[in-house]
N, C-alpha and C positions, 0 to 999 in steps of 0.2 A: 240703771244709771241714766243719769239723762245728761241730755246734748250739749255741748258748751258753742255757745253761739260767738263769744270773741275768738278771732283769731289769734294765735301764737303773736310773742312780741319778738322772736327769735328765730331763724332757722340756723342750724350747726351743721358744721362736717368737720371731718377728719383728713389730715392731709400726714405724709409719712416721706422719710429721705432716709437714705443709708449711707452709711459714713463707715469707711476703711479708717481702721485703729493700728493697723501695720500688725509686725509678731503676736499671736497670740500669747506664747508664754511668756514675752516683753509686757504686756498690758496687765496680766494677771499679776505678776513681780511688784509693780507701783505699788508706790503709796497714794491714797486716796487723792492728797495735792496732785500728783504726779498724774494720776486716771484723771481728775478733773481739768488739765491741762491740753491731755492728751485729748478730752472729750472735747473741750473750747476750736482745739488748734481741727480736728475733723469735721468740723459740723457749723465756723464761723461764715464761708464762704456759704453753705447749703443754709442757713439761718436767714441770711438774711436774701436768699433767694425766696424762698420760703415766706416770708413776712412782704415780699414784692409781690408774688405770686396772689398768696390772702387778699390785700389788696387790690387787684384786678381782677381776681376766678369771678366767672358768671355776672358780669357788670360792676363788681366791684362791692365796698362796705365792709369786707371781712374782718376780724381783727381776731389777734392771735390770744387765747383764754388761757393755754395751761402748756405742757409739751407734758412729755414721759421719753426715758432714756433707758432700751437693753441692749447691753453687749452680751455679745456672743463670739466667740473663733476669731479673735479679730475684728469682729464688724458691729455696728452700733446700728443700729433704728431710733429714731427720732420720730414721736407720733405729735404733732399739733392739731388741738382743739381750737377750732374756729368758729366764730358765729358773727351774723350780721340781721340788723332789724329785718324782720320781717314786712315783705311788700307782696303784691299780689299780682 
């Protein structure tokens, strides 16, 4: 293989929040509207810390690319994909 001499136009990371969903057998019961409510009303506050945060980790530039959403027992994880141009 050989060398690639340009640099990345991208560097990513991962950033993740945990959100309390209250009763677990409350959450599993909903209806999907109902989970996506409940998903909005846990996770609005941490969202948009999160998209503040992006914006200033490590000098700044980040922006928010994708998320992913597991519940489990009551509690949610929230994973955000982040990337910002590449500098050196």
């Amino acid at each position: 293989m050989g060398t690639n001499s340009h640099p990345p136009d991208f560097e990513y990371a991962i950033i993740s929040t945990l959100g309390d969903l209250g009763d677990e057998k409350s959450f599993a019961s909903f209806s999907p509207d109902q989970r996506d409510d409940a998903l909005e009303t846990a996770f609005s506050p941490p969202t948009k810390a999160i998209a503040h945060l992006a914006a200033n980790l490590n000098g700044g530039g980040w922006e928010v690319l994708s998320h992913s959403v597991f519940a489990f027992g009551g509690q949610a994880i929230v994973t955000f994909l982040i990337r910002r141009k590449w500098s050196q």
